[in-house]
C-alpha positions as CSV (number, residue, x, y, z in Angstrom):
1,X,20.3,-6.6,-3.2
2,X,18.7,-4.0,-0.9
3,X,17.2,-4.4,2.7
4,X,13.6,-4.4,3.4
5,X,12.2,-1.7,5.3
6,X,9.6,-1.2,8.1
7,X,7.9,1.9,7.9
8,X,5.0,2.9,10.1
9,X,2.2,5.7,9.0
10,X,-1.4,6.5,11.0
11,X,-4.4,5.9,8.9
12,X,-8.0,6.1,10.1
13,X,-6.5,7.1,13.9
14,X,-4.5,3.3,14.3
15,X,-1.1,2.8,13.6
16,X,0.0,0.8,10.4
17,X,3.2,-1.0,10.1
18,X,4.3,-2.5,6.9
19,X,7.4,-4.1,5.3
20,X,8.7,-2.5,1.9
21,X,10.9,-5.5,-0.3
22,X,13.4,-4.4,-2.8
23,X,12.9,-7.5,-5.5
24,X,14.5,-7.7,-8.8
25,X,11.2,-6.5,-10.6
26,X,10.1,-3.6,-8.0
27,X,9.6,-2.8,-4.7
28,X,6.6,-4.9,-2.9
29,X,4.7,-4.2,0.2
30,X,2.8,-6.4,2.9
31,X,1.5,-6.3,6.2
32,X,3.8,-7.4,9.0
33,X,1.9,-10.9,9.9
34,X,0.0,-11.4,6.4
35,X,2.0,-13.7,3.8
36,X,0.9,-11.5,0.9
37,X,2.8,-9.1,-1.5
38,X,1.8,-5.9,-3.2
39,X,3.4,-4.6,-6.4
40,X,5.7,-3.7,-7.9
41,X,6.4,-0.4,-7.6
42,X,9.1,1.6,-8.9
43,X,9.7,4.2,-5.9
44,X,9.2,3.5,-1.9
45,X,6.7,6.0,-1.9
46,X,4.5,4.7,-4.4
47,X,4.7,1.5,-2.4
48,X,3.8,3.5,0.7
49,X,1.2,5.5,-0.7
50,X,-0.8,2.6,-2.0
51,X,-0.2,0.4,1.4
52,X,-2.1,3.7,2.7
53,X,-4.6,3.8,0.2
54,X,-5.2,0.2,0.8
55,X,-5.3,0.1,4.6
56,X,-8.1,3.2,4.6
57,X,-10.0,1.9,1.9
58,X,-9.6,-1.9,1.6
59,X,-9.1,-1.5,-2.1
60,X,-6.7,0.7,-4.3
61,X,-9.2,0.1,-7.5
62,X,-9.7,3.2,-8.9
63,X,-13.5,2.5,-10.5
64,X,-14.3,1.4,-7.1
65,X,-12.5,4.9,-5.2
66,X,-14.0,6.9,-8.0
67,X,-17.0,9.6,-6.6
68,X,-20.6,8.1,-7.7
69,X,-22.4,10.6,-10.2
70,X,-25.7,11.6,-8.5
71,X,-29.2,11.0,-10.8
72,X,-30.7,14.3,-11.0
């Protein structure tokens, strides 16, 4: 089985740092000191780009990241 990775990105001007886990169903993502998992994904960057999607946004739901319709 694979290593885990660090990998550190700048979101919203503060430095992120987040642990990527090779597991038998995909690769999962968390924060460094928070117990929970993210995924699976099937590449490290889609891993990465939804731990920066998440750590800008709070949420990688995309309803909720979807632009509003304005009422005319």
């Amino acid at each position: 089985m694979k290593k885990s990775k660090k990998v550190q990105f700048n979101v919203l001007k503060q430095d992120i740092t987040v642990e990527l886990q090779p597991k038998r169903r995909g690769i999962y993502w968390h924060y460094m000191n928070v117990p929970f998992n993210y995924g699976p994904f099937k590449t490290d960057d889609q891993a990465i780009n939804d731990a920066k999607l998440y750590s800008q946004y709070g949420t990688t739901s995309k309803t909720l990241l979807a632009p509003t319709r304005r009422r005319r």
